[in-house]
NUMAR-524772 format. One record per residue: residue number from 1; x, z, y of N, C-alpha, C, O, CB in turn. Coordinates in steps of 0.001 Angstrom, whole numbers, plus 500000, padded with zeros to 6 digits. Glycine has a CB too. Example, Ala and Ser with C-alpha at 12.3 -4.5 7.8 and 13.67 -1.06 7.14 Angstrom:
<nodes>
NODE     n     n_px     n_pz     n_py    ca_px    ca_pz    ca_py     c_px     c_pz     c_py     o_px     o_pz     o_py    cb_px    cb_pz    cb_py
NODE     1   513190   507800   494310   512300   507800   495500   513200   507800   496700   514236   508465   496681   511308   509046   495527
NODE     2   512850   507080   497750   513670   507140   498940   512900   507870   500030   513409   508039   501138   514084   505725   499402
</nodes>
This chain:
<nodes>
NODE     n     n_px     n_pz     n_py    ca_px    ca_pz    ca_py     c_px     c_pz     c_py     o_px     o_pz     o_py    cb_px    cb_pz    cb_py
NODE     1   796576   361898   565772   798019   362011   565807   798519   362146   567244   799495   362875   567419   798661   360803   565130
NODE     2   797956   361519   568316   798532   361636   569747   798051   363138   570451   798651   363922   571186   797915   360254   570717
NODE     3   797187   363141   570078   796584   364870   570238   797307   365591   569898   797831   366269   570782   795441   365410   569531
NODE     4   797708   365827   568523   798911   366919   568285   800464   366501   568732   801262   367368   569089   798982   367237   566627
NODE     5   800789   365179   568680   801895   365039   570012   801806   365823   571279   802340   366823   571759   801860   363652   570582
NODE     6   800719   364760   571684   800421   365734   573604   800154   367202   573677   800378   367764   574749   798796   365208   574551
NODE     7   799839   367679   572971   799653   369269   572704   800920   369960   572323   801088   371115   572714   798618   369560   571509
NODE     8   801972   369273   571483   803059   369891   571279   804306   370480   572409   804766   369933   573412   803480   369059   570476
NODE     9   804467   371166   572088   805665   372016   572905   807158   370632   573029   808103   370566   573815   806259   373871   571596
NODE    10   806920   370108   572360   808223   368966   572089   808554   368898   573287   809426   369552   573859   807976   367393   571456
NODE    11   807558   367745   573893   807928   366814   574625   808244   367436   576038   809353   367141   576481   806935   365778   574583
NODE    12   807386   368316   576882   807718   369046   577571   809127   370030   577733   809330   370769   578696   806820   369461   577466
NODE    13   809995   369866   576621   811248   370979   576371   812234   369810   576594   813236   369921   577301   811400   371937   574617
NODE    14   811822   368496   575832   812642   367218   576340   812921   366620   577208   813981   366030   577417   812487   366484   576081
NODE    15   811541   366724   578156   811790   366102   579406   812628   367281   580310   813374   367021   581255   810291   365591   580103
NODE    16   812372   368415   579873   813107   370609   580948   815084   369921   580871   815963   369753   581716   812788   373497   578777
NODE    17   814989   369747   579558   816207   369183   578982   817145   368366   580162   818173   368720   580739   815729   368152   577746
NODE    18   816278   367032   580266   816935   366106   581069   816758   366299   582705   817506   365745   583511   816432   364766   580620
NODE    19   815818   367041   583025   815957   367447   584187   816794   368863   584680   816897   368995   585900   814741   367439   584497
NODE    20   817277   369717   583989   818488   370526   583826   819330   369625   583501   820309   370025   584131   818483   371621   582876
NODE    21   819708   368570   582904   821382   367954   582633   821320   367139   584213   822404   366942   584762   821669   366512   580807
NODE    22   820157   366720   584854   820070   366150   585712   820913   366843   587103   821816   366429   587830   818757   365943   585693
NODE    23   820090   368129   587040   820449   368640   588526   822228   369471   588024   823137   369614   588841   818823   370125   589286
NODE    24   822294   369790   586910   823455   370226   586478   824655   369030   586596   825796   369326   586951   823193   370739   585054
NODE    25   824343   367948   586328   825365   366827   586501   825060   366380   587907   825954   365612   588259   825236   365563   585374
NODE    26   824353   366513   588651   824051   366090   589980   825640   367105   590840   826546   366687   591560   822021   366682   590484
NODE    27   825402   368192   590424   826292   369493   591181   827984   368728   590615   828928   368993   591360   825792   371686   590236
NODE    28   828255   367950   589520   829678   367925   589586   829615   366293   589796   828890   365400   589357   830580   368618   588156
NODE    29   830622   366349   590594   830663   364967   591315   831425   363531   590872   831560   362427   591400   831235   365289   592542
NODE    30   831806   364095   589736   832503   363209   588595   831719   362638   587798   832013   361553   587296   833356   363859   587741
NODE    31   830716   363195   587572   829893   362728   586729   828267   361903   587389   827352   361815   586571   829720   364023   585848
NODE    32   828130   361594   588200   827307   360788   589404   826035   359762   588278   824813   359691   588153   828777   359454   590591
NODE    33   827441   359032   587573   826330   357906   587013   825322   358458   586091   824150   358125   586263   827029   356700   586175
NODE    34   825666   359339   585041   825656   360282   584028   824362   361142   584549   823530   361352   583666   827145   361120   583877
NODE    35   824043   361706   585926   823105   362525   586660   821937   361389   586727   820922   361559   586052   823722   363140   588219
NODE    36   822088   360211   587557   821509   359327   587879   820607   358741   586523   819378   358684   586468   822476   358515   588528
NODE    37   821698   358273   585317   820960   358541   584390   820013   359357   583938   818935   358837   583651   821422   358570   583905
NODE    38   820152   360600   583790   819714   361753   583077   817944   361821   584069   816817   362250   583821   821117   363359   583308
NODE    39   818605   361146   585182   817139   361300   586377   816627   360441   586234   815565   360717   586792   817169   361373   587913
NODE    40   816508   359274   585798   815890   358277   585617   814885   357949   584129   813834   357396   583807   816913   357458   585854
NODE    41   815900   358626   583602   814965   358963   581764   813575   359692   581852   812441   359447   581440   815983   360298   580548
NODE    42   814386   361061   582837   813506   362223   583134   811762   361203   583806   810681   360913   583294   814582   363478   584645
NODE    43   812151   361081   584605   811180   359874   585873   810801   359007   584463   809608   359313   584446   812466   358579   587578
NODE    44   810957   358201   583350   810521   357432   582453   809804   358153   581233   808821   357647   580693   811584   356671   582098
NODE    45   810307   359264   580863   809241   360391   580651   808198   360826   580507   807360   360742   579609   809159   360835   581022
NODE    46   808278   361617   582008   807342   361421   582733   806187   360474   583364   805091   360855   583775   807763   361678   583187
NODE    47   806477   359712   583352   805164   358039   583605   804634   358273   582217   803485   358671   582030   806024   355822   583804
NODE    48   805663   357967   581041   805191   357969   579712   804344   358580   579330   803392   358190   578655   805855   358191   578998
NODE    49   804698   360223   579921   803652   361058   579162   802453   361069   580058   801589   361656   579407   804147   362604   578823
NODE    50   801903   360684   581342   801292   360714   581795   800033   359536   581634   798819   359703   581749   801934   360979   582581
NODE    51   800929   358086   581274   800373   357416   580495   799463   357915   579375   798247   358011   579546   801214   356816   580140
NODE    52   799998   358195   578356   799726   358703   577095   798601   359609   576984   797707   359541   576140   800812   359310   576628
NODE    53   798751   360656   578121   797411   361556   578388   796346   361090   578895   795379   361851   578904   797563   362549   579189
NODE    54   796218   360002   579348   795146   359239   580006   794774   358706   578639   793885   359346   578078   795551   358098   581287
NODE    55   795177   357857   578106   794790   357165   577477   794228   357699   576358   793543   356971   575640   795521   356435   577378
NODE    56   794432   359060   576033   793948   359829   575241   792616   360355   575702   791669   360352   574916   794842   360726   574990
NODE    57   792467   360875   577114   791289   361282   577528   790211   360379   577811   789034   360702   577971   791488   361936   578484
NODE    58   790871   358815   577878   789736   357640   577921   789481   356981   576355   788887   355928   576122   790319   356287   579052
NODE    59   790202   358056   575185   789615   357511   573592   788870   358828   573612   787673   358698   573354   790900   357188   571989
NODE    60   789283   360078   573856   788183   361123   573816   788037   362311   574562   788611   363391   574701   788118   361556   572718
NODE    61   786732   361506   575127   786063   361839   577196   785771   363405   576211   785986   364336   576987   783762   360445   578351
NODE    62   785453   363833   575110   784811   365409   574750   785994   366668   574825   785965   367755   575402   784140   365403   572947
NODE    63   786905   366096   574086   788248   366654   574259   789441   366295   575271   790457   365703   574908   788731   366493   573142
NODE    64   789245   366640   576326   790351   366024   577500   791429   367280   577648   791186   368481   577533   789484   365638   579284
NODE    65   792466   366749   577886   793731   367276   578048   794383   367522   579420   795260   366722   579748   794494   366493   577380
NODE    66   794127   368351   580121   794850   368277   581366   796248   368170   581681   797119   368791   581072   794568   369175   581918
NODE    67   796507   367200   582849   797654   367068   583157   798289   368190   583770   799507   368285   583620   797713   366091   583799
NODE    68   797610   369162   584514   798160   370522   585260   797646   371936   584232   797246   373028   584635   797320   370636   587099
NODE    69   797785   371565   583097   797225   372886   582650   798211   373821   582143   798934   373353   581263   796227   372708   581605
NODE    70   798365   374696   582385   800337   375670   582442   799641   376513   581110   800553   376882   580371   801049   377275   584559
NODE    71   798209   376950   580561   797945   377652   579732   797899   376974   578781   796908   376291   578522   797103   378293   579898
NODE    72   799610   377031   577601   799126   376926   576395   798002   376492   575234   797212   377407   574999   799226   377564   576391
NODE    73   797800   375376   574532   796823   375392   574224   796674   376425   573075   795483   376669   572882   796523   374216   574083
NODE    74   797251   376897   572505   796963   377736   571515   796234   379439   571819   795759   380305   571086   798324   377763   570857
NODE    75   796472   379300   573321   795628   380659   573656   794244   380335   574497   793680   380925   575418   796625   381749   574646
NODE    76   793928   379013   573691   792593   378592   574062   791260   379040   573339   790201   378672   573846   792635   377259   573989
NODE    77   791236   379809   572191   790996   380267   571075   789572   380617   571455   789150   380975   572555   791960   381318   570568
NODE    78   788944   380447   570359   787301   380874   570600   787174   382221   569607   786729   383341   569862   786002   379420   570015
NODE    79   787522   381882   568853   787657   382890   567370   788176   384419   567986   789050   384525   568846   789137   382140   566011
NODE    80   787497   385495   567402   788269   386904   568135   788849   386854   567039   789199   385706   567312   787515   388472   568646
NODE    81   789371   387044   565857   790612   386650   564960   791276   386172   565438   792254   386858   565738   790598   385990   563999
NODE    82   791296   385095   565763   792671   384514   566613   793301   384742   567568   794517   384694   567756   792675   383608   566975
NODE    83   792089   385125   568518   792621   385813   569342   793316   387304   569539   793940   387716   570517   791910   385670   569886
NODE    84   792977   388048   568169   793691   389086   568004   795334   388986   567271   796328   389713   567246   792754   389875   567271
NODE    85   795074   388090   566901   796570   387440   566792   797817   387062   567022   798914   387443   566615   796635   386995   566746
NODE    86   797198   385695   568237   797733   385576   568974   798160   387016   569948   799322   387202   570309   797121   384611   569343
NODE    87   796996   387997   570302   797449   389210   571440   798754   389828   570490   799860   389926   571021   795920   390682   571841
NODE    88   798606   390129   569428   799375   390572   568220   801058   390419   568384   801815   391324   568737   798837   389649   566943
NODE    89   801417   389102   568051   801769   388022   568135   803072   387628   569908   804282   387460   570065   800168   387323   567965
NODE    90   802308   387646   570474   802901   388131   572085   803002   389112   572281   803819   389396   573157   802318   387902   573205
NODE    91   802389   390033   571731   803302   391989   571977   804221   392364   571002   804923   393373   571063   802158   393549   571796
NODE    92   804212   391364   569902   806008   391525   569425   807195   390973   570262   808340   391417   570360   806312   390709   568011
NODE    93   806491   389639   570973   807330   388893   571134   807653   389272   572461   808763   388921   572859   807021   387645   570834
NODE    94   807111   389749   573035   807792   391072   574250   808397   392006   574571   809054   392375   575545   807437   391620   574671
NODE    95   807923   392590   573048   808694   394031   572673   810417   393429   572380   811384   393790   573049   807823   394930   570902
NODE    96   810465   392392   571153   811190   391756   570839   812546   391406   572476   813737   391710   572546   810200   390645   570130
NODE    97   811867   390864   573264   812538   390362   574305   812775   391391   574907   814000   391390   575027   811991   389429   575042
NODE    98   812382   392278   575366   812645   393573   576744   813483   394387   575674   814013   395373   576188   810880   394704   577597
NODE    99   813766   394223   574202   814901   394985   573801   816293   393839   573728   817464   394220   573752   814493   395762   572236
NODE   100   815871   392410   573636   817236   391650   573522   817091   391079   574575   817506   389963   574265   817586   390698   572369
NODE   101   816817   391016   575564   817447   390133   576948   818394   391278   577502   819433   391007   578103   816084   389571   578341
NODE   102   817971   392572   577263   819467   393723   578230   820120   393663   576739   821276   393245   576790   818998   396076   579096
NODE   103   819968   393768   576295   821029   393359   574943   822033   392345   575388   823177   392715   575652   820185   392609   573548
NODE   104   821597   390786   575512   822728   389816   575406   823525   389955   576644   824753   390041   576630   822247   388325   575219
NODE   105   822453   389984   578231   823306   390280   579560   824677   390938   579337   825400   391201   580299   822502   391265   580526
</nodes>
């Protein structure tokens, strides 16, 4: 169960979250405590999840999880099925985007 937590896209979009309301409430000056907050969750988070990944890689040393790893785990794929898929899969989702990002601008 903590494996497919730490692997999930969640938590990483939660913590993007509070560190954008962070530096966004940092910029208006009315709102100070509200920033300070939002930075301090972010910073509690963060320990958390860093916690959590350890402790996962010291229940299982075979499957370890990196803390700096920016590649997706799902394009970790051994399978050429999957991996034709996934390639599949990201050339819609490109095509998709390079026709709606000059779309919404």
């Amino acid at each position: 169960m903590l494996r497919f937590f730490l692997r999930s896209p969640i938590f990483p979009v939660i913590l993007l979250i509070f560190i954008t309301a962070s530096l966004v409430l940092s910029l208006i000056n009315t709102q100070d405590l509200l920033a300070k907050l939002c930075s301090g969750i972010s910073l509690i988070l963060a320990f958390v999840w860093t916690i959590l990944i350890k402790l996962h890689n010291n229940k299982n040393p075979k499957n370890r999880i990196k803390l700096t790893g920016f590649i997706p785990y799902e394009f970790r794929e051994m399978d050429e099925g999957q991996q034709w898929v996934t390639f599949k899969a990201c050339r819609n989702v490109y095509i998709y985007y390079s026709l709606a990002i000059p779309v919404v601008t």
